[in-house]
N, C-alpha and C positions, 0 to 999 in steps of 0.2 A: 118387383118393379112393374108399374103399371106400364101400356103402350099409352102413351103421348103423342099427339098430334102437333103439329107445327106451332099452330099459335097458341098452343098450351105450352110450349117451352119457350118458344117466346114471353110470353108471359112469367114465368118461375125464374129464368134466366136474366128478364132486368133485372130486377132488387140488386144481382149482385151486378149487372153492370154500372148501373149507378152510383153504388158502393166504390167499386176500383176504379169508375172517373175521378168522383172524389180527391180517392187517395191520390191517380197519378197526376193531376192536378197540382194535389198539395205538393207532392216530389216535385215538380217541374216547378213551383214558388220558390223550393225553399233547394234548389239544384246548386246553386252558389254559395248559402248562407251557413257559415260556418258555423252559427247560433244553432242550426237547424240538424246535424251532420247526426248526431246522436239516433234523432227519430227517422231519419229516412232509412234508412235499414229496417225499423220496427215494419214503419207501413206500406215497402215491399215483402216482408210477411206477410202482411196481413193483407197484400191484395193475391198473395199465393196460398192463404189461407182461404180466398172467397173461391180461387180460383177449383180448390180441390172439393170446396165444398157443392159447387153451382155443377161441377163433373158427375157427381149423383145422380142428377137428373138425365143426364144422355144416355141412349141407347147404348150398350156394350158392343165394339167389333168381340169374335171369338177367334182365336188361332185354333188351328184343325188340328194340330197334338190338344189342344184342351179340350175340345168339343168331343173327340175320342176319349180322353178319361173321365168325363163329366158324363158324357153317355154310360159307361161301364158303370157310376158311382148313380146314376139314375138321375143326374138330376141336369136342367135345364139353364145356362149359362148365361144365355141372352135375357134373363128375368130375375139376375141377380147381381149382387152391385158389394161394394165393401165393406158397408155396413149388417149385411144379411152373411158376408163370408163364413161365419163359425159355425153358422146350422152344418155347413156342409164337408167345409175343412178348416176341423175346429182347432187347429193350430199354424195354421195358415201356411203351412209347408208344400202343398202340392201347386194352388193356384197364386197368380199375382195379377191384381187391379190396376192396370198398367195408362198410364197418361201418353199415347200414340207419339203424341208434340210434347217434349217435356214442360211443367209446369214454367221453368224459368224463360223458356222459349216465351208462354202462352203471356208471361207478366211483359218482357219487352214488346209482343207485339203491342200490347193495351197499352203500353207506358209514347207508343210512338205516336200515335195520334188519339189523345186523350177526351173525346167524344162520346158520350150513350152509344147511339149509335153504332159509331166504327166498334167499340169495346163488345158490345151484343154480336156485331159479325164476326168478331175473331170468336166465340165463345160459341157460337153456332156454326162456324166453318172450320174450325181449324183444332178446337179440344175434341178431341176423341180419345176414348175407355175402349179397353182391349182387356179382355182374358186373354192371358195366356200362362203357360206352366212355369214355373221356379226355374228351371231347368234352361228355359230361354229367356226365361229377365237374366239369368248368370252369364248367358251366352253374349246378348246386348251388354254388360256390364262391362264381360271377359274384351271387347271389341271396341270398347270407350263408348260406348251408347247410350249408359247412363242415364246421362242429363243434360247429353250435348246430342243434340243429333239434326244436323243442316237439311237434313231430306229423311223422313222418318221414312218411307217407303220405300228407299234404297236400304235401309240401315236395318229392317226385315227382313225384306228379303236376302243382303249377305247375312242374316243369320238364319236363314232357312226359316223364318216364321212365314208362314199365309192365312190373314188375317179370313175370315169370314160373317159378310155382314148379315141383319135379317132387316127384312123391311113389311109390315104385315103379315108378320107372322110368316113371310116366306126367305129363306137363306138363301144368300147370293156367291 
């Protein structure tokens, strides 16, 4: 993962916010139209499919049990992302690529006010990537966290996770 600058992610991150205008657009047409009932399911996928993909590009928080065995294993957390996971743990058992706001979260805020714009601020304020270990995605699972989570920073820390961010290359 390269460092990114601001209007460098701004920029990588419309495409897809234009993409899930679009789609929450067409949802919001076709919200009544029982012709329609079939596909709106499809293309709440696939605005949860832009939404996992356009995550890629943001900075990772690291949780401090990861950043601990990512140090032991030599390798550098905040510079790798889910697609690069297997160089490191090549069966994906130790760490997990974790969505801070759950994805379903991230779709209703886009679906509430259906804008570029507004859709670009939710995707730049509100999607954030977290390392953290197996061991505490089980924890948030064990705790109902999952997929539901009204206040993610409460729902961390009662699982004892402490996210840590870096910002130029310095951790926060």
């Amino acid at each position: 993962m390269v460092n990114i600058t601001k209007p460098d992610l701004n920029e990588l991150l419309e495409p897809f916010a234009r993409s899930i205008c679009a789609k929450a657009k067409a949802l919001k047409r076709w919200a009544n139209d029982e012709r329609f009932r079939p596909y709106r399911a499809r293309l709440r996928k696939a605005i949860s499919d832009d939404i996992n993909q356009c995550t890629n590009y943001l900075p990772p928080e690291v949780s401090e049990a990861a950043l601990v065995k990512a140090k032991k294993l030599g390798r550098d957390l905040f510079t790798a992302n889910w697609h690069n996971q297997s160089s490191f743990d090549s069966k994906r058992k130790v760490f997990q690529w974790e969505h801070v706001v759950p994805v379903r979260s991230l779709v209703n805020l886009c679906l509430m006010n259906p804008t570029v714009p507004r859709i670009l601020d939710v995707l730049l304020s509100k999607a954030k990537m977290a390392w953290i270990l197996k061991r505490e995605d089980q924890e948030l699972t064990k705790r109902g966290y999952r997929s539901r989570r009204e206040d993610p920073v409460a729902a961390y820390r009662e699982c004892g996770i402490v996210l840590v961010k870096q910002r130029n290359g310095i951790r926060e």
